[in-house]
C-alpha positions in Angstrom: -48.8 -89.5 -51.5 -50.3 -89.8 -48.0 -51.9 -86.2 -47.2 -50.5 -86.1 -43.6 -46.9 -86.4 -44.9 -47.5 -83.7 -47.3 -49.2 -81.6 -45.1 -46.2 -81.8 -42.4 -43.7 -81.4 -45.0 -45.4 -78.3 -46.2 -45.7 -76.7 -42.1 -41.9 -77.9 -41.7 -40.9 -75.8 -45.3 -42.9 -73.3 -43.9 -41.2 -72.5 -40.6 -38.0 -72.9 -42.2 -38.5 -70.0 -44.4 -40.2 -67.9 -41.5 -37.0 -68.2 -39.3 -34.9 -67.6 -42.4 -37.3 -64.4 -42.6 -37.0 -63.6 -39.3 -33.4 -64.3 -38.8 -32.7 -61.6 -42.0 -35.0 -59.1 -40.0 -33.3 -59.0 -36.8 -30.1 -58.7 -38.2 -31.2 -55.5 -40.6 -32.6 -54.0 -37.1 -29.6 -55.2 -35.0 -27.6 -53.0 -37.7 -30.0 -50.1 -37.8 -29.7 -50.2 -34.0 -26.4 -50.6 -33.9 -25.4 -47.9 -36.4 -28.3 -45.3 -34.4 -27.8 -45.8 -30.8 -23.5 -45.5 -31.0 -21.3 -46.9 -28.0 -22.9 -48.6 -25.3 -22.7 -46.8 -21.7 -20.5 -47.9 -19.6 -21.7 -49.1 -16.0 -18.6 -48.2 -13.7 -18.4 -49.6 -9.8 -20.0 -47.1 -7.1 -16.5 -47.1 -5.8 -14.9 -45.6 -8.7 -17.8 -43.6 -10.1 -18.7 -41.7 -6.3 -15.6 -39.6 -6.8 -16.9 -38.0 -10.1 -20.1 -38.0 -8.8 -18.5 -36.0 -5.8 -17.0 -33.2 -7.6 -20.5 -31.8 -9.1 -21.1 -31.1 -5.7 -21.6 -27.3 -4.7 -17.9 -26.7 -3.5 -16.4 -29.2 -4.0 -13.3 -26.7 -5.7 -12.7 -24.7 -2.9 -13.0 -27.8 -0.2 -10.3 -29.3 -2.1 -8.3 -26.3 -2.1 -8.7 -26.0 1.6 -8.2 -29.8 1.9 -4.7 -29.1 -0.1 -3.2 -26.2 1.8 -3.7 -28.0 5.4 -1.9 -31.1 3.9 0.9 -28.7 2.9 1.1 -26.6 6.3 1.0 -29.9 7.8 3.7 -31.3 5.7 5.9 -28.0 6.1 5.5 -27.9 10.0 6.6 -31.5 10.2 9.5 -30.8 8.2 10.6 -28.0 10.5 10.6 -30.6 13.7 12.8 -32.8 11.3 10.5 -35.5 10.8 9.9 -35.2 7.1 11.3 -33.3 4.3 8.9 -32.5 1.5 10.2 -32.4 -2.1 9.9 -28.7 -3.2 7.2 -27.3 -5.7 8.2 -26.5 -9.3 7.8 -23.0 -8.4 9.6 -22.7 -5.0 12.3 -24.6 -7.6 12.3 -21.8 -10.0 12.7 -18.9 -6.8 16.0 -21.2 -5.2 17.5 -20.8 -8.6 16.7 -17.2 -8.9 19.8 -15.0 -8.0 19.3 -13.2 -4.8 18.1 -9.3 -5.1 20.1 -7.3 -2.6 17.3 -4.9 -1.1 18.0 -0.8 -1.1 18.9 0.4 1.6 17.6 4.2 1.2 15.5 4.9 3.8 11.8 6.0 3.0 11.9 9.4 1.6 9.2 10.6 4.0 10.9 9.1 7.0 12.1 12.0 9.4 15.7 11.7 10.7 15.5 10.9 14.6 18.1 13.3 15.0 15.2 16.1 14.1 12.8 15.2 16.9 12.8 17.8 19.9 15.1 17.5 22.7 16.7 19.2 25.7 21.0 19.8 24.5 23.4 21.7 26.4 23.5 25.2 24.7 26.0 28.2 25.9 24.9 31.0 24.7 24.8 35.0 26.1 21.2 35.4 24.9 18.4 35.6 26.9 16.3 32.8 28.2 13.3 32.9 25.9 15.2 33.8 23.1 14.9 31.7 19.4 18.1 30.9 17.5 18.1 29.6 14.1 20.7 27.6 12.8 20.0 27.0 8.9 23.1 25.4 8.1 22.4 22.5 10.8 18.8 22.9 10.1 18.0 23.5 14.0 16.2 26.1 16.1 17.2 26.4 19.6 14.8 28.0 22.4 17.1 29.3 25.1 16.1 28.0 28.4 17.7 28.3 32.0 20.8 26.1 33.3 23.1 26.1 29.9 20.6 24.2 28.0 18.2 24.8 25.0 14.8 23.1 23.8 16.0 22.2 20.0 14.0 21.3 17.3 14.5 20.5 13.4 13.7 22.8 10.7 13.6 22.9 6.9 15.0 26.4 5.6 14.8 28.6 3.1 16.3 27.1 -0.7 19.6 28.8 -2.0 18.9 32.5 -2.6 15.7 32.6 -0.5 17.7 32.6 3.0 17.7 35.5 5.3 19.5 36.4 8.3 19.2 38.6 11.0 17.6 39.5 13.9 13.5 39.9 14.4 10.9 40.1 16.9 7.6 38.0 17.2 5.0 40.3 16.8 1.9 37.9 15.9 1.1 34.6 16.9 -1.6 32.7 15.2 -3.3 29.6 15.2 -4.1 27.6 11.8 -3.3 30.4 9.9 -4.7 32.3 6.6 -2.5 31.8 4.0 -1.3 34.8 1.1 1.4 34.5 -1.4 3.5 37.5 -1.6 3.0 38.8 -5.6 6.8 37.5 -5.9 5.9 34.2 -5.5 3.1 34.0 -7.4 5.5 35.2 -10.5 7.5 32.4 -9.6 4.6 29.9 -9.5 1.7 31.3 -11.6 -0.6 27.9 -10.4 -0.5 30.6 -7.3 -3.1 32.9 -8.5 -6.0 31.6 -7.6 -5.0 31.8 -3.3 -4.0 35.8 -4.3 -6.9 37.0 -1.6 -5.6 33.9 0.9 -6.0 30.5 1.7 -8.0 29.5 4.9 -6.0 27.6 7.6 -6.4 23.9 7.5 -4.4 21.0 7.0 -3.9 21.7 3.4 -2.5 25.2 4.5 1.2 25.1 3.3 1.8 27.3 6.8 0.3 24.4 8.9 -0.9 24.3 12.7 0.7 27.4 14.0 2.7 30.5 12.7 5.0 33.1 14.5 5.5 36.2 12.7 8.6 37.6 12.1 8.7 41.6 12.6 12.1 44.3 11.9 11.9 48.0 12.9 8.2 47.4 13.4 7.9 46.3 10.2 6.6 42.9 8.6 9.8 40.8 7.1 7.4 38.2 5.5 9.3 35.7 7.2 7.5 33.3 9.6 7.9 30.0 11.8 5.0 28.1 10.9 4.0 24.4 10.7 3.9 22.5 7.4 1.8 20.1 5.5 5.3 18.1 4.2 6.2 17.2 7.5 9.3 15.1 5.5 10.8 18.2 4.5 12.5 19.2 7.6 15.8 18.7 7.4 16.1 20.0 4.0 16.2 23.8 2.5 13.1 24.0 0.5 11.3 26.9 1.4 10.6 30.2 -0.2 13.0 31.7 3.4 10.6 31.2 6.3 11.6 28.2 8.9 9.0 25.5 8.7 8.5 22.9 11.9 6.5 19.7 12.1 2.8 20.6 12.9 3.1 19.3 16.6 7.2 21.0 17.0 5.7 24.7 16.0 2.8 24.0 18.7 4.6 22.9 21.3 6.9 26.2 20.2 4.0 28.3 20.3 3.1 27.5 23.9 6.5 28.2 25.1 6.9 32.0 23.5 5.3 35.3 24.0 4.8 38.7 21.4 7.8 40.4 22.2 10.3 37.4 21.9 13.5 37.9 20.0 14.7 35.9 17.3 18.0 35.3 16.2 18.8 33.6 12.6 22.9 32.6 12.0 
């Protein structure tokens, strides 16, 4: 046998098995690359990847949020002029098909009748101009003035069985008053006790801005005029007997009378 042919035959059986070698090789690391590196990424157009990219943004949220609630104010103040008519949200839906809720119609429990604010009224009466006349059952106090009329004002009055009647002089006048529970009432209400020596004047005073007190046969009745701190309460008859005004009624009050003046309670 020629020794060239053998020797090419020999390379040529040689680089036959190498790429048969080779070829096995890659395919094993194909496989263990495949079976290490899992799913291949995914390249996506700028166009459709820069809105992702947009919302890890620093807020991006709330400048969407803003971005929807001008498209709806827009939408809803087009509607108005007629222009467009927006298909309702799921929740303003669920409200149209809730039945309607008739509101109450009680006024505010602190709200103060108007018919309790101060004014000028005809008045005939044969008492003095400068006189006071209490009228619990309409809950009104009438100062007497000149001409047939009368300054009136609302009151609260004494609760059932705490009223008193008759007639009195003002024999002290004061200004933010001290405070004392008579021993009776602090039977009654025992959380009392502690104001036994008094209660400084101030707005948590239950005798308010001003007090007038009541005096018969020179001697102290215990009943006064005084202001309150439960300005919503006139009207009513809540008081222990004395006639409570609004802070700024039992002021203006106060300016108007003098020690000496006679009151009159129906």
């Amino acid at each position: 046998m020629d020794y060239g042919i053998w020797t090419s035959k020999a390379l040529l059986g040689l680089g036959a098995l190498t790429m048969l070698v080779g070829v096995s090789t890659g395919d094993a690391q194909a496989q263990s690359v495949s079976y290490h590196a899992g799913s291949p990424y995914v390249m996506l157009h700028e166009e459709r990847s820069s809105p992702w990219l947009l919302q890890l943004q620093p807020g991006y949220a709330r400048q969407q949020h803003h971005v929807r609630r001008q498209q709806a104010r827009h939408a809803y103040q087009r509607s108005l002029s007629g222009r467009l008519v927006t298909q309702p949200t799921h929740r303003q839906a669920v409200q149209a098909h809730r039945p309607a809720v008739q509101e109450a119609s009680v006024a505010p429990s602190h709200q103060l009748n108007p018919i309790f604010l101060p004014q000028v009224v005809s008045y005939d009466t044969h008492h003095a101009v400068g006189t006071i006349i209490v009228d619990p059952h309409n809950r009104f106090l009438y100062l007497v003035e000149e001409n047939g009329q009368a300054r009136r004002y609302g009151v609260g009055v004494g609760r059932a069985g705490f009223g008193w009647s008759g007639t009195a002089t003002i024999q002290r006048r004061a200004e933010w008053p001290r405070w004392t529970p008579p021993a009776s009432m602090i039977e009654r209400q025992p959380e009392l006790e502690e104001w036994r020596h008094g209660m400084p004047g101030g707005l948590d005073n239950p005798l308010g801005a001003r007090a007038l007190y009541l005096y018969e046969g020179g001697r102290d009745t215990l009943y006064r005029i005084h202001g309150t701190n439960q300005p919503w309460t006139i009207g009513q008859a809540m008081s222990s007997g004395c006639i409570r005004m609004r802070n700024e009624d039992v002021t203006d009050l106060y300016e108007r009378v003098r020690i000496g003046a006679r009151v009159v309670v129906l």
